[in-house]
N, C-alpha and C positions, 0 to 999 in steps of 0.2 A: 766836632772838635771840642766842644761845650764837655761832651760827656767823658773824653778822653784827659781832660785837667782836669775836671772831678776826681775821676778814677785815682789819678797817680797822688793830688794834693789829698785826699782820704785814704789813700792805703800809705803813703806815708807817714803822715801825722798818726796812724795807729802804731805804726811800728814804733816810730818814736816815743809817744809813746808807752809802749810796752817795754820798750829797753831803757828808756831814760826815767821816768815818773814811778813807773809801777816796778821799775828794774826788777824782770821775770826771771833774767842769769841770777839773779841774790835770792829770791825769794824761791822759787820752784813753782810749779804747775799751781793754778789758783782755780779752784774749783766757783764754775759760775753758779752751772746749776748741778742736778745730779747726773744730766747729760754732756754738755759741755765744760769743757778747760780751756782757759788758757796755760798754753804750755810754751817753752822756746826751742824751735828745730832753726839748724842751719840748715839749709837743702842747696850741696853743690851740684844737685845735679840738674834735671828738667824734672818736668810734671811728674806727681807721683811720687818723687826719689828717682825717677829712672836716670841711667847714664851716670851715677855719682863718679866722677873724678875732680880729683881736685887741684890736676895738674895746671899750672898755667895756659898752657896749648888747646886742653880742653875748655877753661874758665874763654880763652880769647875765642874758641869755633863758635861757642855755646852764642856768646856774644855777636859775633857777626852775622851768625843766622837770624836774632833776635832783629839784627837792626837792617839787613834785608828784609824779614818778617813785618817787619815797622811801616818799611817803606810800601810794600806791596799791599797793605793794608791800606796806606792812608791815599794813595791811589785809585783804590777799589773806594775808601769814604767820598772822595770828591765826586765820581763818577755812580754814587747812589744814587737812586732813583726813589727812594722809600725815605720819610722819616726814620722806621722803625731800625732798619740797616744802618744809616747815619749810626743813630744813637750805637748799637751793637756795634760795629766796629768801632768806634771810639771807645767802647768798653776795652774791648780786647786789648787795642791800640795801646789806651792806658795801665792797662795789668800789666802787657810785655814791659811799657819802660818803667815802671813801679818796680816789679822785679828786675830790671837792667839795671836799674838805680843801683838798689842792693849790693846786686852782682859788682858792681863798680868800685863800690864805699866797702863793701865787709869780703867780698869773696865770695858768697853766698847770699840766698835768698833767704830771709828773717819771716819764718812757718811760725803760727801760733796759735790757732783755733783747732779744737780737738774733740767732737764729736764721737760717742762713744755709748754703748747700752750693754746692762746689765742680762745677761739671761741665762738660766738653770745654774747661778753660781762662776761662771764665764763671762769675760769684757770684751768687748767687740769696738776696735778702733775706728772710724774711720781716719782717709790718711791729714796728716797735720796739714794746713793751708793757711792763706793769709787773704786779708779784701784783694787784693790783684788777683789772684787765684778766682775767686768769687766772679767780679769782673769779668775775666776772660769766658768761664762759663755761664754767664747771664748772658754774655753777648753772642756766642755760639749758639745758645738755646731761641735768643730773640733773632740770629741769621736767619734758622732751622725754619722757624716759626712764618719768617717775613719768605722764604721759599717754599715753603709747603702750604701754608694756608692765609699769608696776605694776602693784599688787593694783586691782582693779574695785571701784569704788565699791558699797557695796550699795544696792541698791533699795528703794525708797519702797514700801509696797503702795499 
């Protein structure tokens, strides 16, 4: 649970932020290094961009599966058997409502990080993302991780 208010109170306070202090809508994409930017996307859609509508109907499906999503998560957290799973589901847990937040307050999810390289004259984007994004994949890779090469479950006689 610990890792799941983490989650949402840091990807929050980044967004805010990025929109309020650094206000990224006024100034434009802020070069960190030569790799990354902060840049500002709205993503109405799900992961990726995929799904973009920005119809209300869709804004409320998108939402409801989120917070079924939410719930079937934090079911599956209670009934962990692993630290490591706790922790990773709580990740995730937390990115879903960090982005639900969003979704709530703006209509969309507030994208910012912009990963990108140079080569033969050619930019190579990766796609824009935010700490919830992060989150959810740190915790699907520490899932992955705690199911394929954690400790083994012991055995029932």
């Amino acid at each position: 649970m610990i890792s799941a208010v983490v989650t949402v109170a840091l990807d929050q306070a980044s967004k805010l932020w990025l929109l309020n202090v650094l206000d990224i809508a006024r100034h434009g994409a802020v070069r960190v290094t030569p790799f990354f930017d902060l840049v500002l996307a709205w993503n109405i859609g799900i992961s990726f961009g995929w799904l973009q509508n920005d119809s209300q109907a869709a804004q409320l499906a998108l939402m409801a599966v989120k917070a079924l999503a939410v719930v079937a998560l934090a079911i599956w957290m209670a009934r962990s058997q692993t630290r490591l799973a706790t922790i990773a589901l709580g990740l995730i847990i937390g990115g879903a409502i960090g982005n639900g937040i969003d979704r709530l307050a703006y209509g969309a999810v507030v994208d910012f990080a912009l990963f990108h390289v140079e080569i033969g004259g050619n930019t190579f984007n990766w796609y824009v993302f935010n700490l919830a994004d992060a989150a959810i994949v740190a915790g699907v890779a520490a899932l992955l991780y705690d199911s394929f090469l954690g400790v083994p479950a012991a055995k029932a006689p």
